[in-house]
C-alpha positions as CSV (number, residue, x, y, z in Angstrom):
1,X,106.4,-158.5,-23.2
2,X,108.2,-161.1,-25.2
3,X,110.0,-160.0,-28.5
4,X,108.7,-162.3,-31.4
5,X,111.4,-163.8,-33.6
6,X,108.9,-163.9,-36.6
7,X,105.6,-162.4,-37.2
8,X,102.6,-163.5,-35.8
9,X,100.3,-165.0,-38.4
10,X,96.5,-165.7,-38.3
11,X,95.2,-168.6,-40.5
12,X,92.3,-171.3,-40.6
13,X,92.3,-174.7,-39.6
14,X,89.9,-177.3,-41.0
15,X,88.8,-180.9,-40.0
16,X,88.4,-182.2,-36.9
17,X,91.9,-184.4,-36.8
18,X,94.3,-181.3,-37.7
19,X,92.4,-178.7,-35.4
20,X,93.0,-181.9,-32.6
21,X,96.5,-182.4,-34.2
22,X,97.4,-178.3,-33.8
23,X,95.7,-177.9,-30.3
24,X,97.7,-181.0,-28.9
25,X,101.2,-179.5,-30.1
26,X,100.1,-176.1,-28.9
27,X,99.4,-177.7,-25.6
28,X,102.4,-179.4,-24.9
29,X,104.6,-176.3,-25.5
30,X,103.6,-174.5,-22.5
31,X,105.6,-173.7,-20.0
32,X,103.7,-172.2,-17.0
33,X,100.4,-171.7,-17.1
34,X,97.2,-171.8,-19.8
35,X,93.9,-170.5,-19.6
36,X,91.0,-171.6,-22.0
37,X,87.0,-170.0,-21.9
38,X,84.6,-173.2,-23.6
39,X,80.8,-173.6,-24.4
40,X,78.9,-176.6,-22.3
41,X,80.6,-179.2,-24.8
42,X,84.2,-178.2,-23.8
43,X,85.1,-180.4,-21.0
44,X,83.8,-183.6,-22.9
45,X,85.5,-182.8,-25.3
46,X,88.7,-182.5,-23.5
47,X,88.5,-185.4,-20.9
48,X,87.1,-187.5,-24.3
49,X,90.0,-186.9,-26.3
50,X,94.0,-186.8,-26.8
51,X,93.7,-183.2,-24.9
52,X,92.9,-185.3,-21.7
53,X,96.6,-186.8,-21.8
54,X,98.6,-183.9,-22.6
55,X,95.9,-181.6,-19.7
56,X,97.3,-184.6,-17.1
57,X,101.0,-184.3,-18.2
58,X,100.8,-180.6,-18.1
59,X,99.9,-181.5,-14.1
60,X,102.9,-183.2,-13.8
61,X,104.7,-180.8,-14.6
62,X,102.8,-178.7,-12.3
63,X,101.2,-176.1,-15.5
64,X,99.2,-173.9,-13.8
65,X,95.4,-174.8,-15.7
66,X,92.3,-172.9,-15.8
67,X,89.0,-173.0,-18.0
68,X,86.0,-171.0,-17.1
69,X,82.8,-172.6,-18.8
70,X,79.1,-173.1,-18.7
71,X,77.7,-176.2,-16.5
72,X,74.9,-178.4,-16.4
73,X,73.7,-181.6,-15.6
74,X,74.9,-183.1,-19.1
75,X,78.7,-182.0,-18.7
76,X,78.9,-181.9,-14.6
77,X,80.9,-185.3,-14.8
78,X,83.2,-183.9,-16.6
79,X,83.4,-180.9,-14.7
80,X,84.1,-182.8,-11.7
81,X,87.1,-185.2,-13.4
């Protein structure tokens, strides 16, 4: 288990651009793998969005990814990318 150099903290984020800004940051700091649970909407909201770039450079860098979430016919495409 890692040894945190400062204590972990819980807080609340609000508005669409800094919970995007926050999640983008987060995502480019890891390291080995990530692992993320979504409603239906979760994958279009990834591939539609500045996630999408940071997901494909995690690949590059060979980031183990994972997401476990509903699908249907309206996210499938999104599914599939």
């Amino acid at each position: 288990m890692p040894i945190l150099s400062t204590p972990e903290t819980t807080g609340v984020i609000y508005g669409e651009e800094n919970v995007m800004s926050k999640l983008v940051k987060g995502m480019s700091e890891i390291k080995t793998c990530a692992v993320a649970c979504w409603d239906s909407t979760g994958p279009s909201a990834a591939v539609a969005s500045e996630m999408w770039t940071v997901t494909k450079e995690l690949l590059k860098r060979s980031v183990s990814l994972r997401a476990i979430t509903g699908i249907n016919e309206d996210n499938i495409s999104y599914c599939r990318r």
